[in-house]
N, C-alpha and C positions, 0 to 999 in steps of 0.2 A: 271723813274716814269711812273705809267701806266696814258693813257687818262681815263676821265670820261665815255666815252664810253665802257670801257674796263670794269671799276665796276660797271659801271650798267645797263647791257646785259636785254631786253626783248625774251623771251624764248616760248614755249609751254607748260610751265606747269608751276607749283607753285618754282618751285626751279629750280635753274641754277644745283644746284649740279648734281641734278634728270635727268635734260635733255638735257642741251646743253653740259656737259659734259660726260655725254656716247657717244649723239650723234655723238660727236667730236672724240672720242674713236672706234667708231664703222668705224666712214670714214677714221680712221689712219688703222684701222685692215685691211679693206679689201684692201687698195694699194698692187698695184701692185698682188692681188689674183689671178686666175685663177682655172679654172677648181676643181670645189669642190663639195660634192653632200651637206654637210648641215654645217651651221652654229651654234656653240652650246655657248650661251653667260652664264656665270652664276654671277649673283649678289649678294652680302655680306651687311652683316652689316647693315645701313640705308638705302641702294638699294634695298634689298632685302626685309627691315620691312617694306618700305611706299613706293619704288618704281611704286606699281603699281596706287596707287592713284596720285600719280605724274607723272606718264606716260614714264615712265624710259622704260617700255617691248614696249610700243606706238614708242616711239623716233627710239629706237634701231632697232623693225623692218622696221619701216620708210626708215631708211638708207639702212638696207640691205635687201631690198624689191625684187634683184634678185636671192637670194639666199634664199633656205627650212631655217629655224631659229628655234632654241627650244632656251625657256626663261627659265631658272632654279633661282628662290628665294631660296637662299640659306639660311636660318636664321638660322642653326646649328652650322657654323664655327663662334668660340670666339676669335682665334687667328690670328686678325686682326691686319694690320702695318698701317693700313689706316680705317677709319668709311665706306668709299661708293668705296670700292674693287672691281673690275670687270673682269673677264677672261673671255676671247676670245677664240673659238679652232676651227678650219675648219677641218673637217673631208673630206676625200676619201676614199672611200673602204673601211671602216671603221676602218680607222686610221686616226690617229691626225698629221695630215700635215705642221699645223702652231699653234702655243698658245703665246699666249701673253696676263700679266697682264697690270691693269689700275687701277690707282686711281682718282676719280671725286674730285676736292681738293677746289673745289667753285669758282663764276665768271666764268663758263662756261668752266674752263680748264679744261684737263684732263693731267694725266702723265704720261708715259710710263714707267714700274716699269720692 
């Protein structure tokens, strides 16, 4: 059983989904990174329609504040396995080095999909 503390997380923003959950997303991606010229995050679903009022693009560059970052709101893709979708992609030389998906699933978690 989770502690109290567990479900009911104070955050930076109006919703845990929003931002302690990419947050948390964003510091799983960049482990163990190295040498990358830019970080390309793109947000789905309720990330992408109210993210930015909830500070979802705030958080994420937050974390990866040593690294160039482009924020892409995605609100086109419908075919979603999850509401608050998030892909990762670290670019070199302009190829895609690392990607990896995220789903924000509430209480500040995220899930590595």
């Amino acid at each position: 059983m989770e502690s109290i503390k567990e479900l009911y997380i104070i955050g930076p923003g109006p919703s845990s989904s929003h931002t302690i959950g990419p947050s948390r997303a964003a510091n799983d991606f960049i482990k163990d990174l190295k040498n990358v010229d830019k970080i390309v995050v793109s947000l789905f679903g309720s990330l992408a329609l109210t993210g930015k009022g909830h500070f979802s693009d705030k958080v994420i560059k937050d974390v990866l504040n040593s690294y160039e970052t482009e924020i892409i709101f995605n609100m086109d893709e419908k075919n979603l396995k999850h509401p608050n979708t998030m892909n990762f992609k670290a670019i070199k030389d302009g190829k895609i080095i690392k990607e990896q998906f995220y789903y924000s699933i509430g209480g500040g978690k995220s899930l590595l999909i």
